[in-house]
C-alpha positions as CSV (number, residue, x, y, z in Angstrom):
1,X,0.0,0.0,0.0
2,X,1.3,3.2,-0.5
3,X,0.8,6.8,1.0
4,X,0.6,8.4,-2.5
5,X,-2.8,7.3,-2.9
6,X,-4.0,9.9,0.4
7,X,-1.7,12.6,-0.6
8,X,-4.0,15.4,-0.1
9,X,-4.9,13.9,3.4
10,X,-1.2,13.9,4.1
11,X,-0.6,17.7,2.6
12,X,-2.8,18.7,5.1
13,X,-1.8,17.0,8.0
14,X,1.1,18.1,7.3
15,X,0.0,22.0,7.6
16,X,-1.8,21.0,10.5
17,X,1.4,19.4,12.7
18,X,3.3,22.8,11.0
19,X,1.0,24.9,12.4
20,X,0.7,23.9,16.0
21,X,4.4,23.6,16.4
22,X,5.9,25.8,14.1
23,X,8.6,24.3,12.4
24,X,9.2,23.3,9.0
25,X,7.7,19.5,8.5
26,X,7.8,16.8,5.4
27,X,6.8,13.7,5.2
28,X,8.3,10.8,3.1
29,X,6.9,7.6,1.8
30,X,8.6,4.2,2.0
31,X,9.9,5.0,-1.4
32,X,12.0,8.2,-0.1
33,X,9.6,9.9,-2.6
34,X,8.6,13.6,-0.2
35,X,5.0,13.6,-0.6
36,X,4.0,16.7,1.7
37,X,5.9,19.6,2.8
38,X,5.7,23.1,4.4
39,X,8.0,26.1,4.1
40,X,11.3,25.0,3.0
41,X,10.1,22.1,1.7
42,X,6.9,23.1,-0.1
43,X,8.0,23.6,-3.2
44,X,10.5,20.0,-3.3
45,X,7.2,17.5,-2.9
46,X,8.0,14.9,-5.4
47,X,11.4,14.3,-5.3
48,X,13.4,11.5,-3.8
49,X,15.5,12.0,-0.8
50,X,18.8,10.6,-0.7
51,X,19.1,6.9,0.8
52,X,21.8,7.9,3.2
53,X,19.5,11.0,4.4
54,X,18.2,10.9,8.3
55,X,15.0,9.7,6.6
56,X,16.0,6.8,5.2
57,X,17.7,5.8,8.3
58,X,14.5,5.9,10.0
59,X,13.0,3.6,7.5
60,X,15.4,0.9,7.8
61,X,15.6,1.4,11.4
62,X,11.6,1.7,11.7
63,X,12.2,4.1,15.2
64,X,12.0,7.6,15.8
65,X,14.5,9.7,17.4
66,X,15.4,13.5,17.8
67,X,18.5,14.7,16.2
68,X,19.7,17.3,18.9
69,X,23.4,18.2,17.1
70,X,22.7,17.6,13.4
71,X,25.9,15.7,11.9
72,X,26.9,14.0,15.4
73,X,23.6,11.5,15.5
74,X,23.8,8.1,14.1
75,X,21.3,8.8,11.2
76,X,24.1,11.3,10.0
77,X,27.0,9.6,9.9
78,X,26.7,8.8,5.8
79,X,24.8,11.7,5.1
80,X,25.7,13.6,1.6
81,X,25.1,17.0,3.7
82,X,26.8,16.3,6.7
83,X,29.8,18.7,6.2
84,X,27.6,21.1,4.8
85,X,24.0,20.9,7.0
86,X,22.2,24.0,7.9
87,X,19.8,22.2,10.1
88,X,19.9,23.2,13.9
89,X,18.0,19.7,14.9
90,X,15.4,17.4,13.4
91,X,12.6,15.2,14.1
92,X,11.9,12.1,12.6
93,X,8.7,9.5,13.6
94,X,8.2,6.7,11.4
95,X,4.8,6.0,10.0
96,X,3.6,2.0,10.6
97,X,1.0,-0.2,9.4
98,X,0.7,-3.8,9.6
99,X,4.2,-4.0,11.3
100,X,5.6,-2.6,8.6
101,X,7.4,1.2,8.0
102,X,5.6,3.2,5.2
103,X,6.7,6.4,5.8
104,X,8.5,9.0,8.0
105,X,7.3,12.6,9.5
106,X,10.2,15.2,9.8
107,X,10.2,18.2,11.4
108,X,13.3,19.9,10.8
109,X,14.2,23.5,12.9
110,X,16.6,25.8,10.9
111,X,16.5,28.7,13.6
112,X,17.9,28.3,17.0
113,X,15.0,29.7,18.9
114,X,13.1,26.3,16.7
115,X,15.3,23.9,18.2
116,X,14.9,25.5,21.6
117,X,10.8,25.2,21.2
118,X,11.3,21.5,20.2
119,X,13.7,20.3,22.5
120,X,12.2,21.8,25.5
121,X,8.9,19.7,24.9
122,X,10.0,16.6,23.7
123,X,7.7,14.0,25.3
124,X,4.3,15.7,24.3
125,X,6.1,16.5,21.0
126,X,6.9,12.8,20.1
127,X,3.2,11.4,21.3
128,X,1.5,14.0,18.7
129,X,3.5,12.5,15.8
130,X,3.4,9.4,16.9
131,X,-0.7,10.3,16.5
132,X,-0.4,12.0,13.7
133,X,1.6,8.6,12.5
134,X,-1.5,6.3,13.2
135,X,-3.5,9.0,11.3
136,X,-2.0,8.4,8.1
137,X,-1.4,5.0,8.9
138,X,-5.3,4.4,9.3
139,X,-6.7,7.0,6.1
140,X,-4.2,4.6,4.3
141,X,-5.5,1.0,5.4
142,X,-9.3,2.4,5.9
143,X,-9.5,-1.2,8.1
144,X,-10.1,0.6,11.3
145,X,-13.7,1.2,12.7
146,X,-15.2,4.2,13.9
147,X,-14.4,3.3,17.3
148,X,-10.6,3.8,16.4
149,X,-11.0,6.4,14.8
150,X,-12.9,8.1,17.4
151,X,-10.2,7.2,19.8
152,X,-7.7,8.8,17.7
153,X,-9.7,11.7,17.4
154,X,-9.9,11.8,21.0
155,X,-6.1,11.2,21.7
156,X,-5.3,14.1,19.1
157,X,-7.8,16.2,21.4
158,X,-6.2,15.3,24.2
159,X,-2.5,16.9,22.8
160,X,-4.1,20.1,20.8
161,X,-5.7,20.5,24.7
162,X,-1.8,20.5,26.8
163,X,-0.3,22.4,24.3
164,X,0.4,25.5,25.8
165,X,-0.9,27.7,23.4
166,X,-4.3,29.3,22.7
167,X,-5.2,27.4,19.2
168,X,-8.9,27.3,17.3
169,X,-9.7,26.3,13.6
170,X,-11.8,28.9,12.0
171,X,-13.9,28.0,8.5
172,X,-13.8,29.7,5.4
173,X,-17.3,31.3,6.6
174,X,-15.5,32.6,10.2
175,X,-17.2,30.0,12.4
176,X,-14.8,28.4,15.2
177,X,-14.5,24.7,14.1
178,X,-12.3,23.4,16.9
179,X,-11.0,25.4,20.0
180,X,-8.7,23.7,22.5
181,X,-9.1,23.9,26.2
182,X,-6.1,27.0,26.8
183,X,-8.2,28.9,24.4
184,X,-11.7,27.8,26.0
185,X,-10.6,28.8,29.8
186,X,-8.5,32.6,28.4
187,X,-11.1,33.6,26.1
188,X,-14.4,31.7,27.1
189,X,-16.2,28.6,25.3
190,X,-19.3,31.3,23.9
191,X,-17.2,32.4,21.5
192,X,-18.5,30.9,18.0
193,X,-17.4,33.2,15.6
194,X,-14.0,34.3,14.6
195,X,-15.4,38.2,14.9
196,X,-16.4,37.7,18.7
197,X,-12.7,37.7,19.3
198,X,-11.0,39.9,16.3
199,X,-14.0,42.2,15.6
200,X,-15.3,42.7,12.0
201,X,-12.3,44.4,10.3
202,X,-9.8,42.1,11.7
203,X,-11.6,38.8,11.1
204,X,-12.5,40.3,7.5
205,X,-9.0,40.4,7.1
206,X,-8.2,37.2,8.5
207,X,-10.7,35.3,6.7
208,X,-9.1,37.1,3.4
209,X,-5.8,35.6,3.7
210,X,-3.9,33.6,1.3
211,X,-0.9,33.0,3.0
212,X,0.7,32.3,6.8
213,X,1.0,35.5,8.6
214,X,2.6,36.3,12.3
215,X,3.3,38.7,14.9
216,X,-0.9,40.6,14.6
217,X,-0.8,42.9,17.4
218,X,-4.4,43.8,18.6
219,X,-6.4,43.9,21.7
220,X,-9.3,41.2,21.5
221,X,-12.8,41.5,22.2
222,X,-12.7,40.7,25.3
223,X,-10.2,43.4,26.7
224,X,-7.0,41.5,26.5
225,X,-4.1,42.5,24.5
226,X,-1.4,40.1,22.6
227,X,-0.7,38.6,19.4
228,X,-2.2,36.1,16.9
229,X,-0.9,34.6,14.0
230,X,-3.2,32.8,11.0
231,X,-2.0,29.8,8.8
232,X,-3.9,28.8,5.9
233,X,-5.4,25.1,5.9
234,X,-5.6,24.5,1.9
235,X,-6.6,21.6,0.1
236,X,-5.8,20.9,-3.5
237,X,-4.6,24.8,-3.8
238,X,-8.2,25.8,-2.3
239,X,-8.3,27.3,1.1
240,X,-10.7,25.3,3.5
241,X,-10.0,27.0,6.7
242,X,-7.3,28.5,8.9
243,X,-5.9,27.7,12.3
244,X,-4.9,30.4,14.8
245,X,-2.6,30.4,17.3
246,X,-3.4,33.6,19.9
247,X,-1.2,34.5,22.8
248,X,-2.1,36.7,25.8
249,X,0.4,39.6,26.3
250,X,0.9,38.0,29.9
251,X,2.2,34.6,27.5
252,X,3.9,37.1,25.5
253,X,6.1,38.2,28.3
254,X,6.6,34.8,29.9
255,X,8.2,33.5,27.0
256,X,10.4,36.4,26.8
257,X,11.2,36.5,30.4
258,X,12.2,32.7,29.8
259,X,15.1,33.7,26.6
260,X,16.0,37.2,28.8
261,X,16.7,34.9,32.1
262,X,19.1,32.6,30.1
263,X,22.3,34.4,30.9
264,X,23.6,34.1,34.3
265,X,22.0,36.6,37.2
266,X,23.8,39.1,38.7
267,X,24.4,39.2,41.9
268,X,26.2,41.5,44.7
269,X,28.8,39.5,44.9
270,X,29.6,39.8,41.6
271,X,31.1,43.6,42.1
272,X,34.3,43.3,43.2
273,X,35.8,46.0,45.8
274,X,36.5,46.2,49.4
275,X,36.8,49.3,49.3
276,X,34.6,51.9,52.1
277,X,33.0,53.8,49.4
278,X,32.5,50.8,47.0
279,X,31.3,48.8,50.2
280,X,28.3,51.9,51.3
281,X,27.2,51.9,48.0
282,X,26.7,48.2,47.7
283,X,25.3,47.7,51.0
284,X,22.5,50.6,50.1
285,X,21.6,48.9,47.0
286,X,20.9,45.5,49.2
287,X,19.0,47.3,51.5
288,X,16.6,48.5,48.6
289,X,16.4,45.5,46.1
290,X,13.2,44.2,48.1
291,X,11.4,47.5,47.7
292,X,9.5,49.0,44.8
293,X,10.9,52.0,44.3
294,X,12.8,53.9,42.0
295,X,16.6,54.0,42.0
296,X,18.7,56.8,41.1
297,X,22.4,55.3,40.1
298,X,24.9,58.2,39.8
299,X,28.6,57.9,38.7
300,X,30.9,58.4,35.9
301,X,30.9,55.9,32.8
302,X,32.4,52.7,33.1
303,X,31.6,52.7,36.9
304,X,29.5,49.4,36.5
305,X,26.1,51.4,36.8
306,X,24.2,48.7,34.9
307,X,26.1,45.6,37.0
308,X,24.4,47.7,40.2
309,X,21.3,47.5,38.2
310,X,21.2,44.0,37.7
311,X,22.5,43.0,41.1
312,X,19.0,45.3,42.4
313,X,17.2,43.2,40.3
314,X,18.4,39.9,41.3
315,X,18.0,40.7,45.0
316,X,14.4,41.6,44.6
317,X,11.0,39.9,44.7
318,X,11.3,40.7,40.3
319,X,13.8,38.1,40.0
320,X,12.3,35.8,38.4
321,X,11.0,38.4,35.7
322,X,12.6,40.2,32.6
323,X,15.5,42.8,33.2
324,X,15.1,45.0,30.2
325,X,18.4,47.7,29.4
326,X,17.6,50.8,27.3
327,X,20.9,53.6,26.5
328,X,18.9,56.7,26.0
329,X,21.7,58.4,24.4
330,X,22.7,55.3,22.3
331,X,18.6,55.6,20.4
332,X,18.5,58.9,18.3
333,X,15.4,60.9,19.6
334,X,13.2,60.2,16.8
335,X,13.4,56.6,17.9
336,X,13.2,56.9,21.3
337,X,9.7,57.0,21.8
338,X,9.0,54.2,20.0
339,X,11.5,51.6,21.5
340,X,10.2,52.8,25.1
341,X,6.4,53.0,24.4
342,X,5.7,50.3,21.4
343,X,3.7,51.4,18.6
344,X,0.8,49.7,16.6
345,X,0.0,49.0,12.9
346,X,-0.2,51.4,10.9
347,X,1.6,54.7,14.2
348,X,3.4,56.1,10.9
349,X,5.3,55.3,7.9
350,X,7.4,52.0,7.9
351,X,5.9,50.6,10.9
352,X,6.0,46.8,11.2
353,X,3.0,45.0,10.2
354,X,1.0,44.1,13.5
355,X,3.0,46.7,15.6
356,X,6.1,46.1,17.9
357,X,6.1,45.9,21.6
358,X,8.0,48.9,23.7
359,X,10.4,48.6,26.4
360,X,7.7,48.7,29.2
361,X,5.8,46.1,27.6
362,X,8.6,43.8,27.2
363,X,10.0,44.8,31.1
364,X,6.4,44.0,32.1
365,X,6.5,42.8,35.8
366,X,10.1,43.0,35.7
367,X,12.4,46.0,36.0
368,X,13.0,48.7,33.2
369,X,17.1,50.1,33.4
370,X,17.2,53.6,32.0
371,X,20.9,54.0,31.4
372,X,21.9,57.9,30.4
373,X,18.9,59.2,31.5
374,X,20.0,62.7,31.6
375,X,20.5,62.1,27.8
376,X,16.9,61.8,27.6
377,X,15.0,64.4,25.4
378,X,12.4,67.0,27.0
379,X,9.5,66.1,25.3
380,X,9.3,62.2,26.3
381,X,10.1,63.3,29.8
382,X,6.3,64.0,30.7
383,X,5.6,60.9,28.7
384,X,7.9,58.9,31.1
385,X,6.7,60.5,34.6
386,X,3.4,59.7,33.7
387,X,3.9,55.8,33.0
388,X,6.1,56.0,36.6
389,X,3.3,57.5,38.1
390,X,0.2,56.2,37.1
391,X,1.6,52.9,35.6
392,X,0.0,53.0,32.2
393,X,1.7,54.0,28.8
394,X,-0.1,55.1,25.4
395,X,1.4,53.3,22.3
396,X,2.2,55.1,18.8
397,X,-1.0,55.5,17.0
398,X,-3.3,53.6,19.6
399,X,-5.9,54.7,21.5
400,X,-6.1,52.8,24.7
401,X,-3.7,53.2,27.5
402,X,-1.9,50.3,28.6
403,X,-1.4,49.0,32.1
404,X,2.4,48.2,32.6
405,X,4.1,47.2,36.2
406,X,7.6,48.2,36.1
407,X,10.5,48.9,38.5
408,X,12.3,51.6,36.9
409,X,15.7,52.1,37.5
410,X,17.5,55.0,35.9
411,X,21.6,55.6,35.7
412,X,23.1,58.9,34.8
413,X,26.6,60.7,34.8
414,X,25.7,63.7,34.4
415,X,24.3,66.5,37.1
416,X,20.5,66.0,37.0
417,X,20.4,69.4,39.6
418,X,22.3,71.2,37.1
419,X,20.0,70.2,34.2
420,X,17.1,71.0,35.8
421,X,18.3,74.6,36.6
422,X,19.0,74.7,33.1
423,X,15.4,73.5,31.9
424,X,17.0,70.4,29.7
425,X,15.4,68.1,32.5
426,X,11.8,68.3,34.2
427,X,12.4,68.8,38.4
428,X,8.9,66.9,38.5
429,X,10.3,64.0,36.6
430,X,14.0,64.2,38.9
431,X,12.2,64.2,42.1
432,X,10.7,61.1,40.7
433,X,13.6,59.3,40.2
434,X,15.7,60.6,42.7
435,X,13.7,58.4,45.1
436,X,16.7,56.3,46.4
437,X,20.2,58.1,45.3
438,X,23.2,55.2,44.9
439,X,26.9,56.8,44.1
440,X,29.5,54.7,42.6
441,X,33.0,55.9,43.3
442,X,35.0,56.6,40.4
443,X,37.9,53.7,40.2
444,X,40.9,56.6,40.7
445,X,39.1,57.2,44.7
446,X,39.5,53.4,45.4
447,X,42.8,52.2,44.3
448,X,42.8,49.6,46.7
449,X,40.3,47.8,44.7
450,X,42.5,48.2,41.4
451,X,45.1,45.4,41.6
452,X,42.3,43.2,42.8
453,X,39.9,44.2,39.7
454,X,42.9,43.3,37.2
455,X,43.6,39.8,38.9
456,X,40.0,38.9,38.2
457,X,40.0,40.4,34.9
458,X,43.0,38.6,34.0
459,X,41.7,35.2,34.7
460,X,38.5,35.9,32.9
461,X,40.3,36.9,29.7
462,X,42.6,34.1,29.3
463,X,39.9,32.0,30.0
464,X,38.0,34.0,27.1
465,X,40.7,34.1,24.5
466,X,41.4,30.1,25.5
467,X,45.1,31.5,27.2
468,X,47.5,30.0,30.0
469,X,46.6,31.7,32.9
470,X,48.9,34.7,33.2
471,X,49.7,36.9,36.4
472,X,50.9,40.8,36.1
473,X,54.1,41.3,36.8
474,X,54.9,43.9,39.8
475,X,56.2,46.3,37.3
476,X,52.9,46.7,35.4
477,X,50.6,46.9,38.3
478,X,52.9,49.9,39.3
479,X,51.9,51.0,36.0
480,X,48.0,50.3,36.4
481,X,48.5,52.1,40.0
482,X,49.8,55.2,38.7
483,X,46.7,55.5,35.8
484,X,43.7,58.4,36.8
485,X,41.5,55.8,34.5
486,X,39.3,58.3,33.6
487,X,36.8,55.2,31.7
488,X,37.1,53.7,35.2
489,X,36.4,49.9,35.4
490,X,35.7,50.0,31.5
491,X,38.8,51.4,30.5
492,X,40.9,49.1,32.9
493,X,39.5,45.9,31.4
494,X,39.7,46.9,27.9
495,X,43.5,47.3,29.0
496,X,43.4,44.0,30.7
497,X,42.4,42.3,27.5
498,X,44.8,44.2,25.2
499,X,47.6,42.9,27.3
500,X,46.4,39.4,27.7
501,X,45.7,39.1,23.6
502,X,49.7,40.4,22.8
503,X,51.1,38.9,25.8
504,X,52.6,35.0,25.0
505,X,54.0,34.7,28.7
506,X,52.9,33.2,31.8
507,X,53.5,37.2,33.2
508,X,51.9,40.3,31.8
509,X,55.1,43.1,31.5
510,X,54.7,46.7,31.2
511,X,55.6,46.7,27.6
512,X,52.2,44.3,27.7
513,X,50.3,47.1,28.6
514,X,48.9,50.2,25.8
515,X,51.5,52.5,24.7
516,X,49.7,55.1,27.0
517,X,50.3,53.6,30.3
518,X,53.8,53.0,28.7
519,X,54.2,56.7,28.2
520,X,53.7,57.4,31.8
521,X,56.3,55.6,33.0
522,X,58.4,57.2,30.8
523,X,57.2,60.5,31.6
524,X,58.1,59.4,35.1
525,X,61.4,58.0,34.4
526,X,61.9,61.7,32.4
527,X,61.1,63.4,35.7
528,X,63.8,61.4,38.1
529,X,65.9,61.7,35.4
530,X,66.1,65.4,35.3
531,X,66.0,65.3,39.1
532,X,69.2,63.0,38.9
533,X,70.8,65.8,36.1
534,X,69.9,68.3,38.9
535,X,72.0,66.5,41.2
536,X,74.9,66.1,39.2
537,X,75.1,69.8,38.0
538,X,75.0,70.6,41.8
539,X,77.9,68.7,42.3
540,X,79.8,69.8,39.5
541,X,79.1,73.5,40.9
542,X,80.0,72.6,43.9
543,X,83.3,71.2,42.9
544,X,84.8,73.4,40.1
545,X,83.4,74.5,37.0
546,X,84.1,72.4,33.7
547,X,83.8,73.0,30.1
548,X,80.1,72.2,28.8
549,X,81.7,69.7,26.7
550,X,82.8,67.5,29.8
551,X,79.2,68.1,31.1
552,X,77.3,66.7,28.2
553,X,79.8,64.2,27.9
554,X,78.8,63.1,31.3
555,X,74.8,63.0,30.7
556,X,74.7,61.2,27.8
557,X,76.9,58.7,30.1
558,X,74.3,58.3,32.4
559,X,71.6,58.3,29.9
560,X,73.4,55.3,28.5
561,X,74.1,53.6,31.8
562,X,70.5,54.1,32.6
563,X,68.9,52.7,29.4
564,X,71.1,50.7,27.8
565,X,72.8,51.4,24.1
566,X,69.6,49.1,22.3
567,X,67.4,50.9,20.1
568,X,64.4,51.0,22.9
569,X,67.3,52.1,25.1
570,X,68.7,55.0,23.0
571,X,65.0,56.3,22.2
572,X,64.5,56.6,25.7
573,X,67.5,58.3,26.7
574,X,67.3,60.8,24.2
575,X,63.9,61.6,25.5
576,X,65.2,62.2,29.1
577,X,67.9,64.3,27.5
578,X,65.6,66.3,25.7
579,X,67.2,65.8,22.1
580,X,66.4,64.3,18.8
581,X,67.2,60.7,18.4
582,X,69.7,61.6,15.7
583,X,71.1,64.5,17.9
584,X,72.0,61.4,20.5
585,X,73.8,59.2,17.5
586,X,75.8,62.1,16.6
587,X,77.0,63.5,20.3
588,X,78.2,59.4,21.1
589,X,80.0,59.3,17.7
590,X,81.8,62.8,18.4
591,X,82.1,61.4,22.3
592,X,82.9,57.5,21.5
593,X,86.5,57.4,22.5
594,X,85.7,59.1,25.9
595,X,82.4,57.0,26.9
């Protein structure tokens, strides 16, 4: 028997798997002939996969299995792609009757958030092909009796209902065909018609699609706000329906939240110091993580403002929700607005289709960091005081306000006071934020924290840039010690990883370290130098004067005995003797027989 006489059954159940779980599927007969196929793989139905293909292995093998690292599984092995593969995993369930394999369902993910989506539900995932398996399996033998098929039914009920998603099928005439139990217990079970949820313009638009579409913004019927997106269920090229996926804004933001919380949290004891001032403004910060209210972060750049941020965040009941960053100098003003408050379809010219979520939306429940707030134009300041105060925002081009619950946290280096006695900041809006006040020291006012900064820095570069460890050599943390490091913590690790990339010892040297910490040293070398010069000319006045000849004879033999006769050494000594490099060859040729 073969699976090419139900093609058009197995087209659609093919759209149908794609569209609950949103990756790319095919399905194969026994033949390797690809009888059904969505995105990628739409326009390939009718050729013949390769025998050594993952597909063909499941034939033979007649099991299914996942394929988590694509070219490292057993089905790849002989693979014509394998040094070449774009896939980022793949699915593949074999398709029995009669104890025999007739056929494979793939699902193949090409994006890495796809493979995330599969792998993280693998159980449920596997049990709804293996039903969609025995669906083919049984329009194919048309042996089973209604009771079976009823079952079936009932089993593929049973996985539409766990999916956590909010999924109906909706007719060519708008009438809800199928809901699952997510959708019945968010949205309600009266809901019969696809315009009870949409309205009439959306679902007029809906029901005139042609092809898949993603990403609708819109608030629903019923008052709740999120996204929807629509594939189209057709048949033999004619549309017979479409199946919508719908999630809440609250779904929204807990799948964000779950991609924003896969880095590693912050914590206090991630900020490195012992020093007093370092130690206040860290212990302040504790003390208010639990609260609600805004936090004023003031210090110079490259202070770790945003690592203070974090570590609030961390420590406080918000945890476990998104910590959304936004530079307000680093978004030109046009675009500020925008990235802070969302927009919907159609705000202005070039929006995104369906609109695009704001910063206070995506920070929903979670905590909102306002880095360079000073920076911040005038005319979105009353914007922002009112979502502080009254916790609501109005997005680009829509007409409903939108409840948001955000911690904000805002981080400055400049003088707020100053600005507002200027006018280029709102005193309303700085008294709002200058709830809590935290000061960072500047790195030059805690030297003692310096050295131990650099240690740590070290070990995380050469672990980085895959390095034997290295330690700094006494001589260049003199260096590091005698540096203002005006870009503060920023400046000193961007040194710490230029001297780790050109260093190939087990100890960083000063000639490790940028050319401008070099220059100090000489600059301080210069300066005992001439302090040394001083020294000598007193004691030749003190002795008897000598002809200016001797004299110079007699620097340039110190310079020498100082720095050595290399190249380096010369360059440096005719520095400290204020001449010209060629000045210095000349004076030791017309001195050589006397030095």
């Amino acid at each position: 028997m073969s699976l090419n006489k139900i093609i058009s059954s197995v087209q659609l159940i093919c759209e149908a798997i794609a569209s609950v779980v949103n990756i790319d599927v095919t399905i194969v007969d026994d033949q390797r002939v690809r009888l059904a196929g969505t995105g990628r793989y739409k326009d390939s139905v009718g050729e013949v996969v390769s025998e050594n293909a993952a597909f063909s292995y499941a034939l033979r093998e007649g099991h299914g299995f996942i394929i988590e690292n694509p070219g490292a599984h057993q089905a790849c092995l002989n693979c014509d792609c394998k040094d070449k593969c774009t896939e980022h995993a793949e699915v593949c369930c074999p398709i029995h009757l009669d104890g025999k394999t007739i056929g494979v369902i793939g699902l193949i993910a090409f994006k890495d958030s796809q493979r995330k989506a599969l792998l993280s539900n693998q159980q449920n995932l596997m049990a709804f092909l293996d039903r969609m398996a025995d669906l083919i399996a049984s329009k194919l033998a048309e042996q089973e009796s209604h009771d079976a098929v009823d079952m079936l039914a009932k089993e593929l009920e049973v996985v539409i209902d766990n999916l956590d998603t909010n999924l109906i099928a909706v007719g060519t005439d708008g009438q809800l065909l199928r809901t699952n139990r997510r959708f019945r217990k968010t949205f309600g079970a009266e809901i019969k018609h696809v315009k009870a949820l949409l309205g009439e313009e959306k679902a007029l638009l809906t029901l005139s699609q042609t092809e898949n579409s993603k990403n609708h913004y819109h608030t629903f019927q019923n008052g709740l706000q999120g996204v929807y997106d629509v594939s189209v269920i057709k048949i033999n090229r004619t549309i017979r329906g479409f199946i919508l996926t719908v999630k809440t804004m609250e779904e929204v933001m807990n799948t964000l939240n779950e991609v924003m919380l896969d880095g590693v949290a912050t914590g206090f004891e991630q900020i490195i110091g012992t020093s007093d001032t370092l130690l206040q403004a860290k212990a302040l910060a504790g003390r208010v993580a639990s609260s609600q209210s805004t936090v004023l972060i003031l210090g110079e750049s490259g202070t770790g403002k945003e690592l203070f941020a974090r570590a609030i965040h961390s420590s406080s009941s918000r945890h476990g929700e998104p910590f959304v960053a936004v530079n307000c100098a680093a978004i030109p003003d046009y675009l500020l607005e925008s990235e802070l408050f969302g927009y919907d379809e159609g705000a202005f010219t070039g929006a995104k289709r369906g609109g695009k979520l704001g910063k206070f939306q995506l920070a929903n429940r979670g905590t909102l960091f306002l880095d360079e707030i000073g920076d911040m134009p005038l005319h979105l300041q009353a914007k922002l005081l009112r979502a502080i105060q009254e916790k609501v925002i109005d997005r680009l081009g829509g007409d409903v306000s939108v409840p948001v619950d955000v911690r904000v946290i805002a981080a400055t280096h400049a003088n707020l006071e100053e600005k507002v006695l200027e006018g280029s900041f709102r005193q309303d809006l700085y008294y709002r934020l200058n709830v809590i006040p935290i000061v960072i020291p500047p790195l030059r006012n805690r030297k003692e924290d310096l050295l131990l900064t650099a240690d740590l820095l070290t070990k995380k570069w050469c672990e980085q840039l895959e390095k034997r460890r290295m330690v700094i050599s006494e001589e260049a943390k003199q260096l590091l010690m005698l540096h203002d490091w005006p870009g503060n913590v920023r400046e000193l690790e961007n040194t710490i990883e230029y001297a780790v990339h050109v260093c190939d010892e087990d100890e960083i040297k000063a000639y490790h370290l940028p050319k401008r910490l070099q220059n100090l040293a000489l600059g301080l070398e210069n300066k005992i130098n001439l302090e040394r010069a001083s020294e000598v000319s007193q004691e030749i006045r003190s002795e008897a004067l000598i002809p200016l000849e001797e004299a110079e004879r007699h620097l340039i033999m110190l310079a020498l005995k100082q720095y050595g006769d290399s190249g380096e050494g010369l360059e440096k000594a005719a520095v400290a003797l204020g001449i010209s490099r060629a000045t210095l060859y000349r004076k030791i040729k017309l001195y050589s027989h006397q030095l």
